[in-house]
C-alpha positions as CSV (number, residue, x, y, z in Angstrom):
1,X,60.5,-17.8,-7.6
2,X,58.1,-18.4,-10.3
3,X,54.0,-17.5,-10.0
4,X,51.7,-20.1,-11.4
5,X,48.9,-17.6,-12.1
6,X,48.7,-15.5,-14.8
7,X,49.2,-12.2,-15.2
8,X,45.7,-10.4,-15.6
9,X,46.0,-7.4,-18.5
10,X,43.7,-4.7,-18.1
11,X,41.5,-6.2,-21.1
12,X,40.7,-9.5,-19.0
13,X,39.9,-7.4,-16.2
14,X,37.4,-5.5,-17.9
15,X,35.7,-8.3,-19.4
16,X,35.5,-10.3,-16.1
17,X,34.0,-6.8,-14.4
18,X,31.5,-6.6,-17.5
19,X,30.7,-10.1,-17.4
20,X,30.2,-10.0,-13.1
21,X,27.8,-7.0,-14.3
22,X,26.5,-8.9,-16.5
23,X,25.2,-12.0,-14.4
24,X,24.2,-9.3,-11.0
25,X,21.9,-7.6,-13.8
26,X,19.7,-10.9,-14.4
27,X,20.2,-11.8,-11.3
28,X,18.3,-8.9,-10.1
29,X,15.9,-9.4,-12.9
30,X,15.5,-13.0,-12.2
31,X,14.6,-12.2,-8.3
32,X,12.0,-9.2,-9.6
33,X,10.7,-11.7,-12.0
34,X,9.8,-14.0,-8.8
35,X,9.0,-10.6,-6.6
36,X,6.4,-9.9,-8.9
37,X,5.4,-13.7,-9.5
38,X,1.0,-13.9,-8.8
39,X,2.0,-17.0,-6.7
40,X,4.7,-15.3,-4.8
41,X,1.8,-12.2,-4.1
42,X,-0.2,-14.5,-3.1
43,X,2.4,-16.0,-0.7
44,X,2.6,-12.8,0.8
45,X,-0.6,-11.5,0.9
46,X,-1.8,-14.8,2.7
47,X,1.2,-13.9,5.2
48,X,-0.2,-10.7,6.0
49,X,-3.8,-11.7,6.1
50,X,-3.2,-14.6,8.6
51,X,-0.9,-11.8,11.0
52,X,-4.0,-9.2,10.8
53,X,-6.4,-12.3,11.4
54,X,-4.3,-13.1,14.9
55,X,-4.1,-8.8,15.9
56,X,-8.0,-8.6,14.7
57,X,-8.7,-11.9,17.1
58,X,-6.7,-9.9,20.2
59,X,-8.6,-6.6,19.5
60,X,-11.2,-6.7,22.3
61,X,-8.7,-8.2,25.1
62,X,-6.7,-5.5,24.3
63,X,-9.1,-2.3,24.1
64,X,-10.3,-4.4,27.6
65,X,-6.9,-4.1,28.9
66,X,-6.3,-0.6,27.9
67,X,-9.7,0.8,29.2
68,X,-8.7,-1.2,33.0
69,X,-5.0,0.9,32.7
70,X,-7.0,3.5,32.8
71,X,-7.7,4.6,28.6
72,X,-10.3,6.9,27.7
73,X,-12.2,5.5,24.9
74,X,-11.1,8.1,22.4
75,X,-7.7,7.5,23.5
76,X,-8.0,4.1,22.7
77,X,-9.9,5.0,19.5
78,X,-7.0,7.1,18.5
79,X,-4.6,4.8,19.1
80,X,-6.1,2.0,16.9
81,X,-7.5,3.8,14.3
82,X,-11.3,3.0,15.1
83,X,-14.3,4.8,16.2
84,X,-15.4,5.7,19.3
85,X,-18.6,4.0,18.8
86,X,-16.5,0.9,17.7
87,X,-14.4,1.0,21.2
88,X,-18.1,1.3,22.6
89,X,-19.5,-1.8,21.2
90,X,-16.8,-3.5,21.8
91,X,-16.7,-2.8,25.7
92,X,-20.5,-3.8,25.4
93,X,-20.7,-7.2,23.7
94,X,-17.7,-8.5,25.2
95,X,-16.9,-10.1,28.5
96,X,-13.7,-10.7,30.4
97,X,-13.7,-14.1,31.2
98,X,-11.1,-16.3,33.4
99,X,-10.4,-19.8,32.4
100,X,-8.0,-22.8,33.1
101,X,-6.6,-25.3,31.7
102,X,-6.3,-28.5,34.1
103,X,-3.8,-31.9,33.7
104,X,-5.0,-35.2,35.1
105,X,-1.8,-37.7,36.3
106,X,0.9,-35.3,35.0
107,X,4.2,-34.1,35.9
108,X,2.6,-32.1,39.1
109,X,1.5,-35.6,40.3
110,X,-1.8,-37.8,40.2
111,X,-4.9,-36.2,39.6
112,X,-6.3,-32.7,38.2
113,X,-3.6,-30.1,38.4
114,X,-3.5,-26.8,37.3
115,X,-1.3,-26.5,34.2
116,X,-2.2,-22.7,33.3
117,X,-4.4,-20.4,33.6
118,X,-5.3,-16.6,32.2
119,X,-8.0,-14.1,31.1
120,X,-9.6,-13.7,28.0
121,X,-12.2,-11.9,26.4
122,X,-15.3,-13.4,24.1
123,X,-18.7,-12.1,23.0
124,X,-21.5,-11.7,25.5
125,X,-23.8,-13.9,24.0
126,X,-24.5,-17.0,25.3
127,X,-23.6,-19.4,22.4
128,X,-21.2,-22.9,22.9
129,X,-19.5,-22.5,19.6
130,X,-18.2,-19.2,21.0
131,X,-16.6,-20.7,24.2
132,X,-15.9,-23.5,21.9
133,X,-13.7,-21.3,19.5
134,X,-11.9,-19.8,22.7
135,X,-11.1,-23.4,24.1
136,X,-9.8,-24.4,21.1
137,X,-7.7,-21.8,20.6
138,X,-6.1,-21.9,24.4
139,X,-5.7,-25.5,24.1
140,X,-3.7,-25.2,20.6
141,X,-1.4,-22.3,22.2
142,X,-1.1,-24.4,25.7
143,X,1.2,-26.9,23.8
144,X,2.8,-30.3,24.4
145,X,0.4,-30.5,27.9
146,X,-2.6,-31.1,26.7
147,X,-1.5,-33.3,24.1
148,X,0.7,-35.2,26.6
149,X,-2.3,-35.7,29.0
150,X,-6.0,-36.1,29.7
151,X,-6.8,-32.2,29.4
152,X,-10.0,-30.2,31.1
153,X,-10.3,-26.5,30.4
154,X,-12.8,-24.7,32.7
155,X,-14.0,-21.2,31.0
156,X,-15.9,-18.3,33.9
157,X,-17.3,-14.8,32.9
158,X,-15.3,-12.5,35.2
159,X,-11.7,-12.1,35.8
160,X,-12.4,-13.3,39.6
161,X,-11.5,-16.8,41.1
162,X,-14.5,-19.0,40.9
163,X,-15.6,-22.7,41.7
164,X,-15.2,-25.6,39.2
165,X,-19.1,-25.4,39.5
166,X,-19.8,-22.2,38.3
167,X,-17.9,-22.8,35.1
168,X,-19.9,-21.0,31.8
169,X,-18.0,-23.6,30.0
170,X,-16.1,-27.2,30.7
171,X,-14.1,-29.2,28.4
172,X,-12.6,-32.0,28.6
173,X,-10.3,-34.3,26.4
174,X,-8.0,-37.2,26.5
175,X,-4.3,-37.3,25.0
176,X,-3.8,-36.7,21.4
177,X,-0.2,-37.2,21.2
């Protein structure tokens, strides 16, 4: 029984291990090269600031949600690395609010049904754009719904159950899918 393959001295061994070596070391150069590219930074600093931009936008709701657990505002200052004055102004010029999101001749059957609903927090001040931003950004997370089907999101300071009517904020929009 003959072998096809040749026999490998210790020579050609060594000078395919040196040459392996070889390639993994500019390999690793290569991929530091791009680790350390400006555009790559960028990349990845646009990553990061986009994350802290989402946690930043969920700060109040949840300082709001840890002071109703039962928090202590220097526990919750603590916790998130702020000041106690910061927790403070926060709990002051914020508002829980309710809202829900409502489909007309969907799935659930002719007419306006519920689709979601949920509780928020947004700045005390009474300014549209500010209820504005927050329906915008409930009817981009609700998904395919709202682009599937006439949409109206209702928006009420509180976190109780309250009539259509009493409604801080309505909006309403047709299909965009």
């Amino acid at each position: 029984m003959t072998d096809s393959a040749p026999i490998l001295t210790a020579d050609d061994f060594v000078e395919q291990l040196l040459a392996l070596t070889q390639r993994y070391t500019e390999t690793q150069a290569k991929l530091r090269s791009v680790e350390d590219d400006v555009n790559t930074r960028l990349v990845k600093a646009g990553m990061r600031r986009r994350q802290w931009k989402q946690e930043e936008r969920r700060t109040p709701s949840l300082i709001f949600d840890a002071k109703a657990d039962g928090c202590t505002v220097g526990h919750i200052a603590i916790i998130l690395d702020m000041t106690e004055s910061y927790v403070r102004r926060v709990l002051r010029e914020y508002v829980r609010c309710s809202w829900r999101l409502d489909l007309y001749d969907s799935k659930a059957g002719p007419g306006w049904h519920v689709w979601e609903a949920g509780e928020d927090v947004m700045p005390a001040v009474e300014d549209p754009a500010i209820a504005t931003e927050l329906a915008s950004r409930i009817l981009t997370e609700a998904g395919r719904g709202p682009q599937k089907h006439r949409a109206r999101l209702l928006i009420w300071r509180g976190s109780d159950e309250q009539s259509d009517e009493t409604a801080v904020y309505t909006h309403e929009q047709e299909a965009t899918a």
